[in-house]
N, C-alpha and C positions, 0 to 999 in steps of 0.2 A: 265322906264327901257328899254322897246325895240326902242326908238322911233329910233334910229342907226339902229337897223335891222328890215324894214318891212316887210319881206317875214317868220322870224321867228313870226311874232307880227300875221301876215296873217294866218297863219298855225295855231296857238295855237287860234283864234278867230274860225276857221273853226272847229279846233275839241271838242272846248266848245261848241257848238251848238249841239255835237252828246254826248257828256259823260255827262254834267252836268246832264239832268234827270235819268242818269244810278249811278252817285253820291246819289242823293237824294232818287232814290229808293234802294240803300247801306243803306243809315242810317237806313230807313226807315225798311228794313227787319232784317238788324241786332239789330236793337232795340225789335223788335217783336219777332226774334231767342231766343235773352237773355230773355227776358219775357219766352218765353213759357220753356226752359230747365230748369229756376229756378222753374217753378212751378210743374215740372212734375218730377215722381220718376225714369222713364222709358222714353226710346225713343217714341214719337209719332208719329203716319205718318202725322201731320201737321208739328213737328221739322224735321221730314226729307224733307218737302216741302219746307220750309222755307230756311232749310240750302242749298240745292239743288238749288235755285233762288237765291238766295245768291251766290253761287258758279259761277252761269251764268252772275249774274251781274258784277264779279269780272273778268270772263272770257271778255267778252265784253269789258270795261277799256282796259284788253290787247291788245286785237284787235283794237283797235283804235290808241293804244301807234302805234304798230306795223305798222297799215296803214298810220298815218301821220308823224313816225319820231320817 
């Protein structure tokens, strides 16, 4: 699909190098958010850790949106 535009094909390979492990640690923490809130009756300061890294990784994606376009 890009092969018409190299400079956008450029760009989106450069910023896969920087988000893709900030993706998979996504999954990764939102899988463990959902785990710990179902099993707890009350907030815990691990679900608030979680959610909080959570947040940063989702802040980061932005940042990257934002530095490459």
């Amino acid at each position: 699909l890009l092969d018409d535009l190299p400079i956008l094909k450029r760009t989106l390979g450069i910023r896969a190098v920087y988000l893709d492990p900030l993706h998979m640690l996504q999954v990764d923490l939102l899988a463990r958010t959902r785990a710990a809130g179902a099993a707890a009756d009350t907030e815990s300061d691990d679900l608030r850790r979680l959610r909080r890294a959570l947040l940063l990784t989702v802040n980061g994606v932005a940042a990257g949106m934002r530095n490459t376009g």
